[in-house]
PyMOL CGO cylinders between C-alpha atoms (Angstrom):
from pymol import cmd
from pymol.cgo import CYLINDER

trace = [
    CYLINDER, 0.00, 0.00, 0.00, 0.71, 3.52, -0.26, 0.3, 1, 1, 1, 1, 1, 1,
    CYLINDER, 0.71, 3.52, -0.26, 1.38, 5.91, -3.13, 0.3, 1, 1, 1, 1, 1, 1,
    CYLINDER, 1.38, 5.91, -3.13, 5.32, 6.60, -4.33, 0.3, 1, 1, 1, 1, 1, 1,
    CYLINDER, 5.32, 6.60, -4.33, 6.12, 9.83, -3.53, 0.3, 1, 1, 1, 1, 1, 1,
    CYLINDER, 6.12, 9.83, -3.53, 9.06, 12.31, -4.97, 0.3, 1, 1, 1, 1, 1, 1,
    CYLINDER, 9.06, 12.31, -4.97, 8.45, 15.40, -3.27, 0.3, 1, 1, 1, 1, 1, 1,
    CYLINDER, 8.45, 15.40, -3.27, 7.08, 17.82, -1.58, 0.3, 1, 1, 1, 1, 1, 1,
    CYLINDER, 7.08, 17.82, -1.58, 6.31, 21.40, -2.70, 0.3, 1, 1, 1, 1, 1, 1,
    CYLINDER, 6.31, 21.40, -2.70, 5.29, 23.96, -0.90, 0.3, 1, 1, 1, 1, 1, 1,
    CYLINDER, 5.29, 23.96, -0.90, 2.27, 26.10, -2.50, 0.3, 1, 1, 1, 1, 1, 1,
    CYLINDER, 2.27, 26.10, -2.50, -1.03, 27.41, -1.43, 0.3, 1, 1, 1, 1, 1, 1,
    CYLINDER, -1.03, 27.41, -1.43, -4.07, 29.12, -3.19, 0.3, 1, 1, 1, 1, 1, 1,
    CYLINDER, -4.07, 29.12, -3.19, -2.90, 32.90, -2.61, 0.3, 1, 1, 1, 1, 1, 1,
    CYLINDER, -2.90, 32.90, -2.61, 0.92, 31.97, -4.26, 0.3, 1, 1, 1, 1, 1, 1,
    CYLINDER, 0.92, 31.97, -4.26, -1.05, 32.57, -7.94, 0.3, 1, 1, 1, 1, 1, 1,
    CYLINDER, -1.05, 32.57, -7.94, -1.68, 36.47, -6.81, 0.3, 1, 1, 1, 1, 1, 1,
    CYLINDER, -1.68, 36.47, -6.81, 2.53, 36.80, -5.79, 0.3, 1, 1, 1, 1, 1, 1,
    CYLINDER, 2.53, 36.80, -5.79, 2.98, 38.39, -9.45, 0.3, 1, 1, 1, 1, 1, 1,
    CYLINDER, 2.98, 38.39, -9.45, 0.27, 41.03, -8.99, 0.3, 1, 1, 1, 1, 1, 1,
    CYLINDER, 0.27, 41.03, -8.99, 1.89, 42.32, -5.64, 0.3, 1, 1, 1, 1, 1, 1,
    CYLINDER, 1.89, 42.32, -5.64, 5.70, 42.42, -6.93, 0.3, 1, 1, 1, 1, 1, 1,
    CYLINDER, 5.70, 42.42, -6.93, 8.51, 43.39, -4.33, 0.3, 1, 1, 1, 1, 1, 1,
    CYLINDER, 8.51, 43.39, -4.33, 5.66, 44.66, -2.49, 0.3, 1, 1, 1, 1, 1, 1,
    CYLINDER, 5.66, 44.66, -2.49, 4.60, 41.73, -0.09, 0.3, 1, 1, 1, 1, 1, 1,
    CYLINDER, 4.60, 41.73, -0.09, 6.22, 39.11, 1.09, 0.3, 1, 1, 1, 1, 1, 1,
    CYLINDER, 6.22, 39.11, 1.09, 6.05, 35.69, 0.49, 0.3, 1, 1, 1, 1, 1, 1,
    CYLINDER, 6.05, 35.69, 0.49, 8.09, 32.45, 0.58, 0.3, 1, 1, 1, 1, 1, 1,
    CYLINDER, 8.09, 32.45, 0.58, 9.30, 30.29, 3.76, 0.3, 1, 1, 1, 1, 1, 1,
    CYLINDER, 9.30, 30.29, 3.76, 12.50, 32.57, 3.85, 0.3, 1, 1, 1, 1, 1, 1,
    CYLINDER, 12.50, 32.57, 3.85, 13.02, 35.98, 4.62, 0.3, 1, 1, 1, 1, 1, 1,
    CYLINDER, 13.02, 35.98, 4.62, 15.52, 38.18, 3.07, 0.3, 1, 1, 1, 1, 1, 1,
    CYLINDER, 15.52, 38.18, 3.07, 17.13, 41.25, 4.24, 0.3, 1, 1, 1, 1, 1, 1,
    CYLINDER, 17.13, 41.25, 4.24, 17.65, 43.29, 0.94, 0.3, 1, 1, 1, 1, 1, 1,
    CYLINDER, 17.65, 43.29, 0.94, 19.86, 45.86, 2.27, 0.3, 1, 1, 1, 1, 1, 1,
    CYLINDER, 19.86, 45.86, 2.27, 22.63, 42.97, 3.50, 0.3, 1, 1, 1, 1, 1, 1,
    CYLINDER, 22.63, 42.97, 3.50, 20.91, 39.85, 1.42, 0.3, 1, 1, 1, 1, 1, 1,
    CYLINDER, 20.91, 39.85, 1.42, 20.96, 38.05, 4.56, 0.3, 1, 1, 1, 1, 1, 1,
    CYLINDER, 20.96, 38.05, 4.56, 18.63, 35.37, 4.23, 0.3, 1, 1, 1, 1, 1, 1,
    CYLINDER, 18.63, 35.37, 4.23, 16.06, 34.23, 7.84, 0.3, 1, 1, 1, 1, 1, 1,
    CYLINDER, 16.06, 34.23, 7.84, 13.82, 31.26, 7.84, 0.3, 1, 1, 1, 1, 1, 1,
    CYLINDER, 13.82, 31.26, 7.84, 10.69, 32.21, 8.85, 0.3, 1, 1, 1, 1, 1, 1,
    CYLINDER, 10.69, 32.21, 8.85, 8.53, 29.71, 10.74, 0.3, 1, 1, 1, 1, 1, 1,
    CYLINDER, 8.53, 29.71, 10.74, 7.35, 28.06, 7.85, 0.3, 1, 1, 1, 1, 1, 1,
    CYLINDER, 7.35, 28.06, 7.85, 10.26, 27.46, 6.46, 0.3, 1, 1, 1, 1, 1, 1,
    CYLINDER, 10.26, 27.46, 6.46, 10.90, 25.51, 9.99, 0.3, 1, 1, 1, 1, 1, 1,
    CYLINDER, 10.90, 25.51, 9.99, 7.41, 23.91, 9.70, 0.3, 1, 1, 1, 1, 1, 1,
    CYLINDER, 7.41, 23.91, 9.70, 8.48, 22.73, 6.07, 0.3, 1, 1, 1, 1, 1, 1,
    CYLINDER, 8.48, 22.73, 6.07, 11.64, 21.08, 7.50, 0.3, 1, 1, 1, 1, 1, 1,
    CYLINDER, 11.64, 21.08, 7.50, 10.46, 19.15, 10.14, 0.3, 1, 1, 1, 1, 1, 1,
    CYLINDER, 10.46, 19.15, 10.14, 7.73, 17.60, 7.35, 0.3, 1, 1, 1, 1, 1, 1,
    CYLINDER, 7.73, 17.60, 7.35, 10.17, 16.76, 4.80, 0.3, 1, 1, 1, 1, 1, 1,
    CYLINDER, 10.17, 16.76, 4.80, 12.15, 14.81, 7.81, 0.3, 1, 1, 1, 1, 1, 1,
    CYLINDER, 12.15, 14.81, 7.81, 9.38, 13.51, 9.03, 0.3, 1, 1, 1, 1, 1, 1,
    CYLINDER, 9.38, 13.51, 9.03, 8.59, 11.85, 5.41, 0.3, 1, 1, 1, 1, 1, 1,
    CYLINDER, 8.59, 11.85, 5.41, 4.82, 14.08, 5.78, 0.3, 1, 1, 1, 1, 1, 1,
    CYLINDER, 4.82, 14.08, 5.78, 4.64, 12.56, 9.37, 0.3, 1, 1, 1, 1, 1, 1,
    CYLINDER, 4.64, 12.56, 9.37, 2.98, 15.98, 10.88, 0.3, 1, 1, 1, 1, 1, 1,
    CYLINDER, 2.98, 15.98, 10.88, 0.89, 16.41, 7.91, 0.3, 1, 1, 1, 1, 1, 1,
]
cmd.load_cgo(trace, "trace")
C-alpha cells in the first residue's frame, strides 16, 4: 500500500496572486534582508523542515 512519492512542494491558493503584488509583499518560507541579502527562515520554512524529515509525518 501507499502511493510513491518524490516530493514535496510547498504552495497554497494565494501563491497565484505573488505576481500582482511584486517586491511589495512578502512571500516564501525565507526571509531576506535586501539591504545585507541576509537570508532568515521564517517559521514556515521551519514547519516545512520538520515535514520533509518527518517523510509528511505531521501532515
Amino acid at each position: 500500500g501507499g502511493v510513491p512519492l518524490a516530493g514535496y512542494f510547498v504552495w497554497s491558493l494565494m501563491d497565484n496572486f505573488e505576481w500582482a503584488f511584486g517586491y511589495t509583499k512578502r512571500f516564501g518560507i525565507v526571509y531576506i534582508d535586501y539591504p545585507t541579502q541576509r537570508r532568515i527562515i521564517k517559521d514556515s520554512g521551519y514547519w516545512y523542515r520538520d515535514t520533509i524529515a518527518a517523510n509528511g509525518g505531521s501532515l
